[in-house]
VOZA-900861 format. One record per residue: x, y, z of N, C-alpha, C, O, CB in turn. Coordinates in steps of 0.1 Angstrom, whole numbers, plus 5000, padded with zeros to 4 digits. Glycine has a CB too. Layout:
% residues N
X;Y;Z;X;Y;Z;X;Y;Z;X;Y;Z;X;Y;Z
...
***
This chain:
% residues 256
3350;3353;3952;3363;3349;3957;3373;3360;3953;3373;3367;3943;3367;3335;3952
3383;3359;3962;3391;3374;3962;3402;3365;3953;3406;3354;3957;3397;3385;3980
3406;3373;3937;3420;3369;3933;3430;3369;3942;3433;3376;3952;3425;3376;3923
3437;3356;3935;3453;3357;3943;3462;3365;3941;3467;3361;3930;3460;3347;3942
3467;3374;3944;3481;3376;3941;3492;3371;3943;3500;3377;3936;3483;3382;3944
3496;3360;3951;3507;3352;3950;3504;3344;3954;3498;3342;3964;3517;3353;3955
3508;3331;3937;3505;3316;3938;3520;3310;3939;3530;3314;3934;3496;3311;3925
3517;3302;3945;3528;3289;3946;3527;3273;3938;3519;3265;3944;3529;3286;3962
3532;3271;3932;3530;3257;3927;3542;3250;3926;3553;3253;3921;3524;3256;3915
3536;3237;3934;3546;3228;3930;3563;3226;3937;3570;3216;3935;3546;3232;3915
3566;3236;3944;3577;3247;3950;3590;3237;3954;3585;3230;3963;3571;3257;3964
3601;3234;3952;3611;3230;3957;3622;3230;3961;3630;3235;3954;3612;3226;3954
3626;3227;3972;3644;3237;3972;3648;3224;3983;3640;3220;3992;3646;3261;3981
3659;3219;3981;3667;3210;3990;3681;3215;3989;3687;3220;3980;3666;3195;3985
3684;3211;4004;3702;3216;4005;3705;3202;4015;3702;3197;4026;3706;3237;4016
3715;3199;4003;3719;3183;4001;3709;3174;4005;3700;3174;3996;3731;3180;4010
3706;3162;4018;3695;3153;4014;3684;3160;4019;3673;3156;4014;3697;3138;4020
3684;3170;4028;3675;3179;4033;3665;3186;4020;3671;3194;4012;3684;3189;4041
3652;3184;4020;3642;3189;4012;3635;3197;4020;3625;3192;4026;3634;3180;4005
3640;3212;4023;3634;3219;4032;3621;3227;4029;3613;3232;4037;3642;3227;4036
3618;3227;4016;3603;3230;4010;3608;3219;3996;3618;3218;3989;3598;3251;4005
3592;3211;3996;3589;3201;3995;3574;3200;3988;3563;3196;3993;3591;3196;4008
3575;3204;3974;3565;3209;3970;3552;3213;3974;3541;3208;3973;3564;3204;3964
3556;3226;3979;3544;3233;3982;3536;3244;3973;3541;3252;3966;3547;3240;3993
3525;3242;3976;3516;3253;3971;3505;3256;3979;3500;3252;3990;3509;3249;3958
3504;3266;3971;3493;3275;3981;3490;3289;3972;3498;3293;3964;3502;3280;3998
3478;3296;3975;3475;3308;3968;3474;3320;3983;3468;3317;3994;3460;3305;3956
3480;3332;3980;3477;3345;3988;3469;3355;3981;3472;3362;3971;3489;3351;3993
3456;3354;3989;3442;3361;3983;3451;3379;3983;3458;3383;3992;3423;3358;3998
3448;3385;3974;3449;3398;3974;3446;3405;3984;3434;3405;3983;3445;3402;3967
3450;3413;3993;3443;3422;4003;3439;3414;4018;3431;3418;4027;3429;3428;3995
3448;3401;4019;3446;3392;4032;3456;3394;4043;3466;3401;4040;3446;3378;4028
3455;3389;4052;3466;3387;4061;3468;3372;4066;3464;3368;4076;3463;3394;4073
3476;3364;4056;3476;3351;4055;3492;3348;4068;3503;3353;4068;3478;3347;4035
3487;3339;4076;3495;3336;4087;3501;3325;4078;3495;3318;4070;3487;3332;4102
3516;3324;4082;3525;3312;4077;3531;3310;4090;3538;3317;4095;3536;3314;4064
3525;3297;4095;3532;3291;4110;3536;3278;4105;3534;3274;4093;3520;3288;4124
3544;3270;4115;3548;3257;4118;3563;3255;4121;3571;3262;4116;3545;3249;4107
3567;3241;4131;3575;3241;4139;3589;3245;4139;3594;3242;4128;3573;3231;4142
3598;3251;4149;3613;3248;4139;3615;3243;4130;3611;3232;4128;3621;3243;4143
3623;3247;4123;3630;3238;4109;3619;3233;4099;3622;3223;4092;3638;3222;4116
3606;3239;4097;3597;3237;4094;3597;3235;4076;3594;3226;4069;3591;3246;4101
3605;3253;4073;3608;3255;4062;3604;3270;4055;3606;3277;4044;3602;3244;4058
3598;3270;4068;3592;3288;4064;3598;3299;4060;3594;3307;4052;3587;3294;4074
3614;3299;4071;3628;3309;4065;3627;3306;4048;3622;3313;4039;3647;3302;4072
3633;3292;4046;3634;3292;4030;3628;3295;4022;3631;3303;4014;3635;3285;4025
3613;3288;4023;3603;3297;4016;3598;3314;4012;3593;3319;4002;3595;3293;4023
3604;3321;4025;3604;3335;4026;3615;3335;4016;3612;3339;4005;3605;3343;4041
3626;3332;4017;3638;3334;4005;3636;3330;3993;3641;3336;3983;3650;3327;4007
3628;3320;3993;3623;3313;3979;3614;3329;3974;3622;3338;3970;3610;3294;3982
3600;3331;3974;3596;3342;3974;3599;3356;3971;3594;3363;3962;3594;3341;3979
3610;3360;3981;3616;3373;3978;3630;3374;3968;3636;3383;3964;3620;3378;3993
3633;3362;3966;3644;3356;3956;3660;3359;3958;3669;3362;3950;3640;3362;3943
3660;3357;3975;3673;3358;3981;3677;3339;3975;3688;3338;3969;3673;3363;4003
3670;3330;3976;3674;3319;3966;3666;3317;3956;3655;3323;3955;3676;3306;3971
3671;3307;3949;3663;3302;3939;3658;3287;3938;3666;3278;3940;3670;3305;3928
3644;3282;3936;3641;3273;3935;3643;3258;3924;3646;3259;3912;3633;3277;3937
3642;3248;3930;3649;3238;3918;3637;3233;3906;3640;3230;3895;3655;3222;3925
3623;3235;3913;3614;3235;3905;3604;3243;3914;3605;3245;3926;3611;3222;3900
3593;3246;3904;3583;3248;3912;3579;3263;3903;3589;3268;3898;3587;3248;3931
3567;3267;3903;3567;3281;3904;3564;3294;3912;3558;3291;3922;3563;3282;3899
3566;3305;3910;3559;3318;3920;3554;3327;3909;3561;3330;3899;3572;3330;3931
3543;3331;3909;3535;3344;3905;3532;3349;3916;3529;3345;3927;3522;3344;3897
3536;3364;3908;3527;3376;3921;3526;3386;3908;3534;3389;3899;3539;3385;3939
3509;3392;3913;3503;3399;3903;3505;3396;3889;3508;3404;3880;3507;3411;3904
3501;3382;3888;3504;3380;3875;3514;3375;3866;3513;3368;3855;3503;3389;3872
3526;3379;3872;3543;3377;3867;3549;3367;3873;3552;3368;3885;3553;3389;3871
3551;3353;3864;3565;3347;3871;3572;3354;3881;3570;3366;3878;3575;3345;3862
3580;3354;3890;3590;3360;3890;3603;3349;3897;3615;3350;3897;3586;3374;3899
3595;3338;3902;3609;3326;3903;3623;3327;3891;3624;3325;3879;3601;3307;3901
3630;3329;3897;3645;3333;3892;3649;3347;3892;3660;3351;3892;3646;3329;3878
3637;3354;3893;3642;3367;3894;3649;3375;3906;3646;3374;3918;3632;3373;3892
3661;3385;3899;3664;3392;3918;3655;3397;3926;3645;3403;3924;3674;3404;3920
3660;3395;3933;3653;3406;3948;3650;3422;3944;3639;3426;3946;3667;3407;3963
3657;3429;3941;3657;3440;3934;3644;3445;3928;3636;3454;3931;3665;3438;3926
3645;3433;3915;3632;3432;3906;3619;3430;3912;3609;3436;3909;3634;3422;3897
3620;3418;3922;3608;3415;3927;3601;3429;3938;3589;3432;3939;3611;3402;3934
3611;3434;3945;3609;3447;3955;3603;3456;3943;3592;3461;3945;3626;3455;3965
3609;3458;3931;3600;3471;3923;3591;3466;3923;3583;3474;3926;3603;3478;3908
3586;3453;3919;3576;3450;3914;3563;3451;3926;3552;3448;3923;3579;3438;3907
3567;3453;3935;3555;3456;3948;3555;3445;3959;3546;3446;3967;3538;3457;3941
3563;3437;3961;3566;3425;3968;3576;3425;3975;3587;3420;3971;3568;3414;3961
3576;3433;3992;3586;3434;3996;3586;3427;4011;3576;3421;4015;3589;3448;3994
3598;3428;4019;3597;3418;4028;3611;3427;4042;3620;3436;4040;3602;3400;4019
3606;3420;4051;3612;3424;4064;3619;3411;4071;3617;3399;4069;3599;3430;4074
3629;3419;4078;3634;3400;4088;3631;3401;4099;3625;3411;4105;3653;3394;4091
3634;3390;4103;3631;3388;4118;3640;3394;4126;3637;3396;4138;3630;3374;4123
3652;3397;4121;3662;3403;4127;3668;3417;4119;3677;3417;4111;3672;3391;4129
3663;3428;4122;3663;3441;4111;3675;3441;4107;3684;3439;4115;3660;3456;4116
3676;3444;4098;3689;3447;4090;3696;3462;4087;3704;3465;4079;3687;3442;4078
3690;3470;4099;3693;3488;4094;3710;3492;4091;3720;3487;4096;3688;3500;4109
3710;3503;4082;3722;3509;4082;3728;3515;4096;3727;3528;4097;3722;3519;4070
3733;3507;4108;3731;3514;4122;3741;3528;4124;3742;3534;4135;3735;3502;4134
3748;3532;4115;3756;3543;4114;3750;3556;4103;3756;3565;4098;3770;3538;4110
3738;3551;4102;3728;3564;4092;3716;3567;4107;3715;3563;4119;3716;3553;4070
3708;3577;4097;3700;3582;4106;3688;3571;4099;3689;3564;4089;3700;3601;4106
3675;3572;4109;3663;3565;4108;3657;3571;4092;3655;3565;4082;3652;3569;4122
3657;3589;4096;3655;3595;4083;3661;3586;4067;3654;3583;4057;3663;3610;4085
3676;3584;4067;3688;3585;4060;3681;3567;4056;3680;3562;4045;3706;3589;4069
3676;3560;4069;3676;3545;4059;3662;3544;4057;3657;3533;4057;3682;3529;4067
3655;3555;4054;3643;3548;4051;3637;3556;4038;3626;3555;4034;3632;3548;4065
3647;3566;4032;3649;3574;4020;3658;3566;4013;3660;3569;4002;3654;3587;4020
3664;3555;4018;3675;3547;4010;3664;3539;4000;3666;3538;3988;3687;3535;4022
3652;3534;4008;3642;3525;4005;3642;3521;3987;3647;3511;3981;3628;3532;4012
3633;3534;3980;3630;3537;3963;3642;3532;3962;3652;3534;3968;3626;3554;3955
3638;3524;3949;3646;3522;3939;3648;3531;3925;3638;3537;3920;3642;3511;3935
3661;3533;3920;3660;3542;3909;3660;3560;3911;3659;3568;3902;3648;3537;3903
3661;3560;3920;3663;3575;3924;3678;3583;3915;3689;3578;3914;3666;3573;3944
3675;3597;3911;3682;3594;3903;3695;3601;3907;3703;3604;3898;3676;3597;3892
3698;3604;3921;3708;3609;3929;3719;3598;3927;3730;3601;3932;3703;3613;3945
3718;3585;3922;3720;3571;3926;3730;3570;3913;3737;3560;3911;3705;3559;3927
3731;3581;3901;3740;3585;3893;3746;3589;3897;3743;3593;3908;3740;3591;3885
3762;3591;3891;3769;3600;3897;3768;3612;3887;3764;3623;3891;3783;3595;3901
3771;3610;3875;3766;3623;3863;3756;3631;3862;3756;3643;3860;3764;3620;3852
3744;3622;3866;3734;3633;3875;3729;3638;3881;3718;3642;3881;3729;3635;3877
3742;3639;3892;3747;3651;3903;3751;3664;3898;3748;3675;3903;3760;3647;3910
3756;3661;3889;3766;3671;3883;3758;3681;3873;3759;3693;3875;3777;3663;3875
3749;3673;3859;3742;3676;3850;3729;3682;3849;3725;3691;3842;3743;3667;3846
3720;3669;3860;3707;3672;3865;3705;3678;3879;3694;3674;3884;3699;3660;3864
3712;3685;3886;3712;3688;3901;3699;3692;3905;3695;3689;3916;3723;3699;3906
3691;3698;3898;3676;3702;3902;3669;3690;3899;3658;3689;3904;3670;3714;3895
3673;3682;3892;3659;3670;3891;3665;3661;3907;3657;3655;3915;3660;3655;3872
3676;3662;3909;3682;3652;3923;3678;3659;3933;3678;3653;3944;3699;3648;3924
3675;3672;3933;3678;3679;3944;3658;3679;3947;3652;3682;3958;3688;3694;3940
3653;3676;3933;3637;3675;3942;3632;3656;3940;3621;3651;3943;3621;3689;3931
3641;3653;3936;3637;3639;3940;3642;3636;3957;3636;3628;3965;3647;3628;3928
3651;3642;3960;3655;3643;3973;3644;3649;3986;3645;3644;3998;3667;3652;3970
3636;3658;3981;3628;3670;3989;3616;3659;3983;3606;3665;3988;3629;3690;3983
3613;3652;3979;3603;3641;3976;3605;3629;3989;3599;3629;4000;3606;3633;3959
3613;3621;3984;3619;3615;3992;3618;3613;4005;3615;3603;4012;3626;3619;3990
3622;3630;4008;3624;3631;4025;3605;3633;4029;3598;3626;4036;3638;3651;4032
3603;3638;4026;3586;3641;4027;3580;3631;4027;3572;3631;4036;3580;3649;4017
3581;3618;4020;3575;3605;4021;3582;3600;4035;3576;3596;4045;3578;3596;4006
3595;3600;4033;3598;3594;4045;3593;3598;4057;3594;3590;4066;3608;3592;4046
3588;3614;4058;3582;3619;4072;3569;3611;4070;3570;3601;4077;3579;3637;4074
3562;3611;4065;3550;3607;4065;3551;3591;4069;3544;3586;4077;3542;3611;4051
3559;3586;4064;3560;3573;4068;3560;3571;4081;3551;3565;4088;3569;3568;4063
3577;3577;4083;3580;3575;4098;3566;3582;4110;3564;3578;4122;3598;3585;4100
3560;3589;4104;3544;3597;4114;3539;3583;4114;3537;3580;4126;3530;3610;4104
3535;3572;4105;3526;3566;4106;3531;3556;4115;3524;3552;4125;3521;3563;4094
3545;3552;4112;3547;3539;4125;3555;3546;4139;3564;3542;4147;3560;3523;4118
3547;3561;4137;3551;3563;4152;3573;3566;4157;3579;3565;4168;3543;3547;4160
3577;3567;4148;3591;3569;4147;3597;3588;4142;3609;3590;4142;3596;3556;4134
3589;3595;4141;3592;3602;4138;3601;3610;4148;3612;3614;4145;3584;3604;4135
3597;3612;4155;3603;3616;4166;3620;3610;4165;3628;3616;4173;3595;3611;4178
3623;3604;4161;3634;3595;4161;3640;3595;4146;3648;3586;4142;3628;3581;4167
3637;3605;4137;3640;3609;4128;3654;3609;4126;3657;3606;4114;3635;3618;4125
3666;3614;4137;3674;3623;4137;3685;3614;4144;3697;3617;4146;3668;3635;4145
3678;3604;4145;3684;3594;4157;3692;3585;4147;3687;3583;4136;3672;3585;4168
3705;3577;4150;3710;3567;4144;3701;3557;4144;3693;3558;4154;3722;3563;4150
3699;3545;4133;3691;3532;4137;3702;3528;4144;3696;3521;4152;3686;3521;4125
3715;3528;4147;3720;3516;4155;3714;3516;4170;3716;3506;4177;3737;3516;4155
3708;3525;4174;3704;3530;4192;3690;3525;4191;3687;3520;4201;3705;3549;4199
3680;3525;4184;3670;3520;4183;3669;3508;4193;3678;3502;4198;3667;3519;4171
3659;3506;4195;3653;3491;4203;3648;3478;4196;3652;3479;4184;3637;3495;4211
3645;3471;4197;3645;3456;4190;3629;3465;4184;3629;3470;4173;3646;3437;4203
3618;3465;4191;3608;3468;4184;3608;3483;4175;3599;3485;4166;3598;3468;4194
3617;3490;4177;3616;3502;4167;3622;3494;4156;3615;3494;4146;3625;3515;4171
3636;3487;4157;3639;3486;4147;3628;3477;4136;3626;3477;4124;3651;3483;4148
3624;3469;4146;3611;3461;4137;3601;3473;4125;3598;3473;4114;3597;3453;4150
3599;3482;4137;3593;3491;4129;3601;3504;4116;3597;3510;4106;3586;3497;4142
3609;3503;4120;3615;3506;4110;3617;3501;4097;3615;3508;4087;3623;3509;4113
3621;3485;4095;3622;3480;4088;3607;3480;4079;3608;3481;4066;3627;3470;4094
3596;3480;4084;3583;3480;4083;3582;3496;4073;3577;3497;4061;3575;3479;4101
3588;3507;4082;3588;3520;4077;3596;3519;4056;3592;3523;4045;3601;3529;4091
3607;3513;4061;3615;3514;4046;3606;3508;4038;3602;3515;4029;3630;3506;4044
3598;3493;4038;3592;3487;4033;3578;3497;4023;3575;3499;4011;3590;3477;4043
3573;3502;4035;3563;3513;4028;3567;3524;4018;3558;3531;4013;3558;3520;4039
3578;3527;4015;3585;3539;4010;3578;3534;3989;3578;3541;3979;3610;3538;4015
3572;3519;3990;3574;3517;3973;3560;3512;3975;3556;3503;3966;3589;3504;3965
3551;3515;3984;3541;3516;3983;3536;3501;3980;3529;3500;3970;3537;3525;3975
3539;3490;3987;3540;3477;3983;3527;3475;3983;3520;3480;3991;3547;3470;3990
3521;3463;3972;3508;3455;3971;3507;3442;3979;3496;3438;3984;3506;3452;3957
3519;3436;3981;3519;3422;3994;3532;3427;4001;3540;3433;3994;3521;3402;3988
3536;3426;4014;3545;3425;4024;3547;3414;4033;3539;3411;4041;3543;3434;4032
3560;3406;4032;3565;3395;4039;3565;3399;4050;3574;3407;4050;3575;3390;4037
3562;3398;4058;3566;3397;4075;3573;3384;4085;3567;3373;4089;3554;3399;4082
3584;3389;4085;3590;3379;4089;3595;3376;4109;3605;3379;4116;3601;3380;4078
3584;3371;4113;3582;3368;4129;3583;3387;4134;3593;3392;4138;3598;3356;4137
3571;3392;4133;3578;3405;4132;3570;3408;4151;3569;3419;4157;3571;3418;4114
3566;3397;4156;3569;3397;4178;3580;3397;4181;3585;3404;4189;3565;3383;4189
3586;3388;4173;3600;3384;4179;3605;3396;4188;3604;3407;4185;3611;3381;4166
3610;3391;4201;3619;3406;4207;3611;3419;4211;3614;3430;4216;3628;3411;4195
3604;3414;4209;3590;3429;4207;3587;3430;4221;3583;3419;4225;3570;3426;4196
3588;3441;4233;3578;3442;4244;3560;3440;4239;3555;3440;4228;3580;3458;4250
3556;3438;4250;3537;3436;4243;3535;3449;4243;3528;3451;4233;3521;3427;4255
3538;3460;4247;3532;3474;4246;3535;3477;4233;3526;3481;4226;3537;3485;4255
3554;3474;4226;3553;3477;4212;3545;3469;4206;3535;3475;4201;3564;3478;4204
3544;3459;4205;3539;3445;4200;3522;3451;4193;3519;3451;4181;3538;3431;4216
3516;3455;4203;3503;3459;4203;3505;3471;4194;3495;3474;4189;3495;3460;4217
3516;3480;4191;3517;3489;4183;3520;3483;4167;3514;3487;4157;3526;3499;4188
3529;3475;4166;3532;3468;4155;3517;3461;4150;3515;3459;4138;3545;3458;4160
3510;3458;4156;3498;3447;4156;3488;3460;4148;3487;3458;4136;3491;3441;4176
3482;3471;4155;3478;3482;4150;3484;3487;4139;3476;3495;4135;3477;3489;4159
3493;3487;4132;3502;3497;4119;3497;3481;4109;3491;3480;4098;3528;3502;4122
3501;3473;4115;3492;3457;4103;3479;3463;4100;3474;3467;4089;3487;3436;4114
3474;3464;4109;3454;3462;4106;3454;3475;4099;3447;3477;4090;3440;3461;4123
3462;3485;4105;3456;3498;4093;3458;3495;4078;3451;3497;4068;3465;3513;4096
3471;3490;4080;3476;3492;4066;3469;3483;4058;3469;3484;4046;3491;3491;4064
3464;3473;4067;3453;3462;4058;3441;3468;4056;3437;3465;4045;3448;3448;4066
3435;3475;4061;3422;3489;4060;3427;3491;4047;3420;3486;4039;3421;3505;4071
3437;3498;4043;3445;3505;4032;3442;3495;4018;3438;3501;4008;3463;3506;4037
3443;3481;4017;3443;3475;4009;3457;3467;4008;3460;3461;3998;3439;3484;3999
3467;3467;4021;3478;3460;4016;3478;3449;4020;3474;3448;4032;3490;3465;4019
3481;3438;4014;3478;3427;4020;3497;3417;4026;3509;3420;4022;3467;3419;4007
3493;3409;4033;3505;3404;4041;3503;3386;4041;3493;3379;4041;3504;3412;4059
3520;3384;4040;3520;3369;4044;3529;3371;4057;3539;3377;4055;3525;3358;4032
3525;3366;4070;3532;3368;4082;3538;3359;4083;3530;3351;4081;3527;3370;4092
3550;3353;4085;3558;3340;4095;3562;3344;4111;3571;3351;4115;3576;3337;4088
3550;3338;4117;3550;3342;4132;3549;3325;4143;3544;3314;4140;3533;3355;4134
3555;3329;4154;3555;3320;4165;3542;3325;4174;3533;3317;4176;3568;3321;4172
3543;3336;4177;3529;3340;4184;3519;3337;4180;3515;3340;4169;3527;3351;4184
3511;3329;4188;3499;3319;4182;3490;3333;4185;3481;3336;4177;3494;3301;4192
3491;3341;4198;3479;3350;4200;3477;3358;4190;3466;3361;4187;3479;3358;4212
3487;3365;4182;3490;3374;4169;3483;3369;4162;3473;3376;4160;3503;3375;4163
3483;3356;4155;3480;3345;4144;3466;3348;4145;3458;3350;4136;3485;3329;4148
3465;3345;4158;3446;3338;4160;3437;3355;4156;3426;3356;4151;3441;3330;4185
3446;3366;4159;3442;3379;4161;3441;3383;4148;3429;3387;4145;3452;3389;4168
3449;3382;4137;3447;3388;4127;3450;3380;4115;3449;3386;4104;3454;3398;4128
3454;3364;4114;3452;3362;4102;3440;3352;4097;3435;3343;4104;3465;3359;4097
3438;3354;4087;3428;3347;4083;3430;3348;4065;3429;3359;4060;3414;3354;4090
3435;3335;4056;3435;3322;4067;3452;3319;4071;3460;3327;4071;3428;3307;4058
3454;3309;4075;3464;3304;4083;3469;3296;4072;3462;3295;4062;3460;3295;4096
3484;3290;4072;3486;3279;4059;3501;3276;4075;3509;3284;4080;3490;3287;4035
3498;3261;4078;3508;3255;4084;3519;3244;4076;3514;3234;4071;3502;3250;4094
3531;3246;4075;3541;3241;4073;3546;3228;4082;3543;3228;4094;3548;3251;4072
3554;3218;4078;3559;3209;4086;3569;3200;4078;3565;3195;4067;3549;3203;4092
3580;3197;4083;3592;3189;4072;3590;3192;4059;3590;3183;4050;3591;3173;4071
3589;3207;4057;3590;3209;4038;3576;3211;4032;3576;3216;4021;3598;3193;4029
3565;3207;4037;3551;3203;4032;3541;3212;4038;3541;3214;4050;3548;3188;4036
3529;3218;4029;3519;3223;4037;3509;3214;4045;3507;3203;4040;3512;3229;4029
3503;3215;4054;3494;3203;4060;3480;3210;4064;3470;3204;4065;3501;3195;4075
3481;3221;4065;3465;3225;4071;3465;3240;4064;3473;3248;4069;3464;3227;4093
3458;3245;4053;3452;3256;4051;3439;3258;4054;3430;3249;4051;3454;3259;4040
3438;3269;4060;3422;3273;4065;3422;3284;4077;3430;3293;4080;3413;3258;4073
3410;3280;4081;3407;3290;4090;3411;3290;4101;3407;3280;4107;3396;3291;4092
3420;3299;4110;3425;3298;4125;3417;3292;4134;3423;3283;4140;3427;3309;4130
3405;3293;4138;3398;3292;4145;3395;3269;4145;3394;3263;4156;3385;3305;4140
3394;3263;4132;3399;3252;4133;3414;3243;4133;3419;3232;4134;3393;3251;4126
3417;3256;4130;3437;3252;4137;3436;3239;4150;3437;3227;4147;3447;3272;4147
3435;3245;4165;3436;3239;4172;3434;3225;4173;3440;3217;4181;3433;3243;4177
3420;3221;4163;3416;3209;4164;3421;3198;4152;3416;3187;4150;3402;3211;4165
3432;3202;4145;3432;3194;4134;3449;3187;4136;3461;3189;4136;3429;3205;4118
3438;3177;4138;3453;3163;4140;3465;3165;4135;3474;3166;4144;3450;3148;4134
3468;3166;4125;3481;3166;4121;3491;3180;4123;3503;3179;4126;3480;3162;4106
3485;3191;4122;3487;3201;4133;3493;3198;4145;3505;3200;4148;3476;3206;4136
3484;3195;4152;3491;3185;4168;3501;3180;4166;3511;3185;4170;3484;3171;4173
3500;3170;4158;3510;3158;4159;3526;3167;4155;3536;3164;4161;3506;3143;4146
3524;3179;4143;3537;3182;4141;3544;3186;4150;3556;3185;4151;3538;3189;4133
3533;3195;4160;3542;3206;4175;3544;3200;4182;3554;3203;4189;3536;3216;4184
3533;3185;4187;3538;3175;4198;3551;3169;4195;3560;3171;4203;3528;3164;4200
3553;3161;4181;3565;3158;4176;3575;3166;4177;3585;3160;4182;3564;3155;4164
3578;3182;4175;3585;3191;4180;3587;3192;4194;3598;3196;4196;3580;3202;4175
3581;3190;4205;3583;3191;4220;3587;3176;4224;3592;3174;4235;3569;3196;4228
3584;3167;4216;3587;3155;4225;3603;3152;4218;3611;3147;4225;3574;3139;4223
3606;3156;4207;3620;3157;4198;3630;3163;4206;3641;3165;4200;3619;3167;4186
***
């Protein structure tokens, strides 16, 4: 059995009478592509926040690789190899593609101002590091070309992919993905779909939050569905379709 790298126990977060995760748990096998689905308002946004530690939980715990990290910043958790994307990119749209995806590393030491001044050759090849990773990056999700280009002109699927691009800059061990079809043409879509499976070849493993059932059924394995705050079905995609309470949550969602 493959260790987990991120366990969940117990997990809680309510905003006022609303208990939008609702003690959940669940474990993410190391090196998987674990699908996180279920209906609007499900709970899945929070959970991704719970996780990446844009909030904090009221009880419950998170390990990844080992480390608590519930309560910890975002910051901390990104060094620590646990990084995450939105559904709606967040680029610097007045930098270049190059410019926000060297922003990525943490701790760079250009990020002084005295060691502009003092160390100019250690900044000046952390810099020529930097940019070189970020070519290679931007080669791999196909953006290079577009090096030069503002992110604000980008397309809904580039910028997906970009976001995807910065994420790789810290060489991450799990990657949130957050509805990353959304907005997507199927031609990028099927490119975004391909840069997953490689990078899963690679050893990186992923928790997705997706609506696209065809995506889901394509690449993750296993599935863990959400509904009013609560997990209800972990397992295998392929018995997804048939498991009653599943149903009932999406039917309940359409007849609502």
């Amino acid at each position: 059995m493959t260790e987990a790298i991120l366990q969940i126990r117990a997990l809680v977060r309510s905003f006022g009478a609303l208990r939008a995760v609702d003690n959940v748990a669940f474990d993410v096998a190391a090196g998987t592509i674990t699908g996180l689905i279920g209906p609007n308002g499900a709970g899945k946004s929070t959970l991704f926040e719970l996780i990446s530690g844009g909030i904090k939980p009221q009880s419950g715990e998170i390990t990844f690789d080992g480390q608590r990290i519930d309560g910890m910043s975002p910051d901390r958790i990104f060094r620590a190899g646990l990084a995450r994307t939105f559904q709606i990119p967040r680029p610097f749209p007045r930098m270049t593609v190059l410019e926000n995806v060297m922003l990525a590393p943490l701790g760079q030491p250009g990020e002084h101002f005295w060691k502009n001044w003092f160390s100019a050759g250690a900044v000046a090849r952390a810099e020529r590091t930097a940019r070189d990773k970020a070519m290679e990056v931007l080669g791999f999700t196909g953006l290079a070309a577009k090096a030069s280009d503002l992110a604000g002109v980008l397309s809904g699927g580039q910028q997906k992919l970009l976001e995807l691009a910065r994420v790789l800059m810290i060489e991450p061990k799990l990657i949130l993905l957050d509805e990353p079809a959304a907005g997507v043409n199927p031609a990028l879509l099927e490119d975004i779909i391909d840069k997953i499976a490689a990078l899963h070849a690679r050893g990186i493993g992923f928790l997705i939050v997706e609506h696209n059932m065809d995506m889901v059924m394509r690449l993750c394995r296993p599935v863990i569905v959400l509904a009013q705050g609560k997990v209800i079905f972990q397992g295998e995609p392929e018995t997804l379709r048939g498991d009653a309470s599943v149903l009932d949550a999406y039917l309940g969602e359409v007849a609502a």
